[in-house]
N, C-alpha and C positions, 0 to 999 in steps of 0.2 A: 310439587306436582309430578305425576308421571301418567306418559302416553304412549302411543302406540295409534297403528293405520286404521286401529275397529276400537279404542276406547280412551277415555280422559279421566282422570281421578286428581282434582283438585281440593287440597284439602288447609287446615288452618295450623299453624305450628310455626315455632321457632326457627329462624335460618340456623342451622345448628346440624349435628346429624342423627340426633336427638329426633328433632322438628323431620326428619326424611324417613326417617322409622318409623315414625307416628302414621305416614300411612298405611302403611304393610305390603308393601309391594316390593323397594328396594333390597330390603334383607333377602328375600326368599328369590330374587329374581336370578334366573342363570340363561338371558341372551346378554346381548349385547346392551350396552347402557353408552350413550348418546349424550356427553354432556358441555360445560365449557370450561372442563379442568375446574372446579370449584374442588379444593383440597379436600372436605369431607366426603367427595365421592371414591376416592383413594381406596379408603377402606374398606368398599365392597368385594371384596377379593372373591367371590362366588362367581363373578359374572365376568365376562372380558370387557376392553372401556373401546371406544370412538370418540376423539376428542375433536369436539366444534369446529369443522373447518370455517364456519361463517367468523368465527368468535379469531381463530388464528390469522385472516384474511383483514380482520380490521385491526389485528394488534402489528402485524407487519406495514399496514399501510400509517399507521400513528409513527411505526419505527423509521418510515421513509421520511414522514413530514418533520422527524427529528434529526436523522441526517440524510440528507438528499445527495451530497456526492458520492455515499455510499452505495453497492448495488446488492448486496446480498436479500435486504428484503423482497426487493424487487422480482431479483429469480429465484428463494423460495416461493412466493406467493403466484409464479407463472408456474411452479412445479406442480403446485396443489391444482389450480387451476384446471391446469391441463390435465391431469390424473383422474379430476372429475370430470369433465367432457370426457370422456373416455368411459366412465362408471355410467353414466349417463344415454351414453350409444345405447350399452349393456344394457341398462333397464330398459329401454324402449323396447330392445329388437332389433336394433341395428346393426350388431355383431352379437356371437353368440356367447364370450366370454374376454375375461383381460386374461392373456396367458401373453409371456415372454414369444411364443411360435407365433401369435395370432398379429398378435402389435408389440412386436420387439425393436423397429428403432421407436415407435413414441415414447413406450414405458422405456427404455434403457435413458432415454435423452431428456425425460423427466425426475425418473428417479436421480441420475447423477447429479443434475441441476440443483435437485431437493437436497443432497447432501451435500454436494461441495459448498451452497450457497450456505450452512449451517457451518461449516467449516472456515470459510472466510470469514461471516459474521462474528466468531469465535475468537480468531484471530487479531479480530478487528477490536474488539470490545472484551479485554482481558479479567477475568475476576477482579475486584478488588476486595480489598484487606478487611475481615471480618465477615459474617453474617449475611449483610446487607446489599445486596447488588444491582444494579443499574434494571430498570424495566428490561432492554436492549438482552443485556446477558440474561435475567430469568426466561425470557422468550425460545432463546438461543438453546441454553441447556433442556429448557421443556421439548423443545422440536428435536432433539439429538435424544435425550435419555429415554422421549417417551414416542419415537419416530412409529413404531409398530402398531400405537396405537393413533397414532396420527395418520397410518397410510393405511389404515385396515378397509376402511371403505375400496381401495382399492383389489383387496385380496378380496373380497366379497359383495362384489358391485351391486348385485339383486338382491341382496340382505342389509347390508349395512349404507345409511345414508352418509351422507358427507357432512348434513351441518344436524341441529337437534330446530329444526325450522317449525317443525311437528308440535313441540312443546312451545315454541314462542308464541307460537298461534294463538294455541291454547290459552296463552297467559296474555294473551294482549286483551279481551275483554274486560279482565280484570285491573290492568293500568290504567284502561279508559277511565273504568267507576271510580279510580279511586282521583283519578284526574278530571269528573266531571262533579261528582257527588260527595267526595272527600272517604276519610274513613267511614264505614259501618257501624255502629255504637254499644255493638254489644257482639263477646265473642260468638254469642248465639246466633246473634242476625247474621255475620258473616258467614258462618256455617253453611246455615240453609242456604246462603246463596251462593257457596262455592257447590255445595250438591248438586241443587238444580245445575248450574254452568254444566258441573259435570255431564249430568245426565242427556242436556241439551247436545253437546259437546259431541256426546259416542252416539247418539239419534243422528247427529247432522252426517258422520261417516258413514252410517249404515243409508243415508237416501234421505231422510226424512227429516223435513222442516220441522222450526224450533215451534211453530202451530202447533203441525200434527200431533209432536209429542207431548207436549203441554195439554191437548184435549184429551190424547188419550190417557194420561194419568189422571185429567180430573173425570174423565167418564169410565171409569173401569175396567180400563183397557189398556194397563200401565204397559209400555215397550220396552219391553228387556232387550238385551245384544243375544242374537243367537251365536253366542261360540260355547262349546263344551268345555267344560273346566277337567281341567289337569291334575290330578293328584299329587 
């Protein structure tokens, strides 16, 4: 699936990246992509990434419940925290941007926190031999190697969100059905009803109930999105 504040395009395909292609949007996209580090989003090199602060906030709080007298999860995840409250102000209104002049000890006493606490973590939970590494250390190197795109909501607080909350949304109608009514019975059916979802889906951001727009596609009065397409 992929979304966005004015549209939803849920469609049927292989978790793969394959299945991500399939619906024509990720290839050709060049804003930002909103995801939760799933390894085949890697390879979208066109676009820049924002990686899931929701998604890093529950893997730090798992890192806690594995060791507790450690602290490093603890003040990365007040760094993140904080850096959103912050992005947050920003959207609303409440200050005019995050710059070092505007809020220099928050951002400076966040971001350090963000790194030393990766730094200790690091320390603390050394490689081990081979390949294969402890959840703890893949967490660790992902928040250090891929930090730029872990703190980017902060460089762009009005543009880039902190988690892909947008897309979960999206997708939770569809865990209901398959948690109320099971699978779909044919690739067909599910189709058509990932469409509709869809369609339902960018009606509901643009104002208009899952009604309205259901009447008006069977009364000839189908509801498109007014946005201009881009070449």
């Amino acid at each position: 699936m992929a979304c966005n504040d004015f549209l939803t395009l849920l469609h049927l395909a292989p978790r793969s990246r394959a299945g991500a292609d399939a619906g024509g949007v990720l290839p050709h996209y060049r804003g930002v992509l909103v995801h939760d580090s799933l390894s085949l989003y890697a390879g979208y090199g066109s676009c820049t990434h924002q990686l899931c602060g929701a998604h890093l906030i529950r893997e730090l709080t798992a890192a806690e419940e594995d060791f507790p007298h450690q602290k490093w999860h603890r003040q990365i995840r007040w760094a993140l925290t904080g850096l959103n409250t912050q992005a947050l102000r920003v959207r609303s209104g409440e200050i005019a941007e995050i710059t070092p002049e505007a809020l220099l000890l928050a951002l400076l006493l966040h971001l350090n926190a963000f790194h030393h606490g990766i730094a200790v973590g690091l320390s603390q939970h050394p490689r081990a031999t081979g390949r294969k590494q402890s959840p703890a250390r893949n967490l660790l190197e992902r928040l250090r190697d891929q930090a730029q795109a872990v703190l980017r909501f902060a460089d762009a607080p009005r543009h880039v969100p902190f988690t892909n909350n947008c897309g979960e949304r999206a997708l939770r109608p569809v865990k209901t059905q398959l948690k109320i009514s099971g699978c779909h019975q044919s690739a067909d059916g599910a189709t058509a009803w990932l469409t509709v979802r869809s369609y339902l889906d960018s009606a509901r951001k643009h104002g208009l109930s899952a009604f309205e727009a259901i009447h008006r596609a069977f009364t000839g009065n189908l509801w498109m999105p007014p946005i201009e397409q881009v070449a």
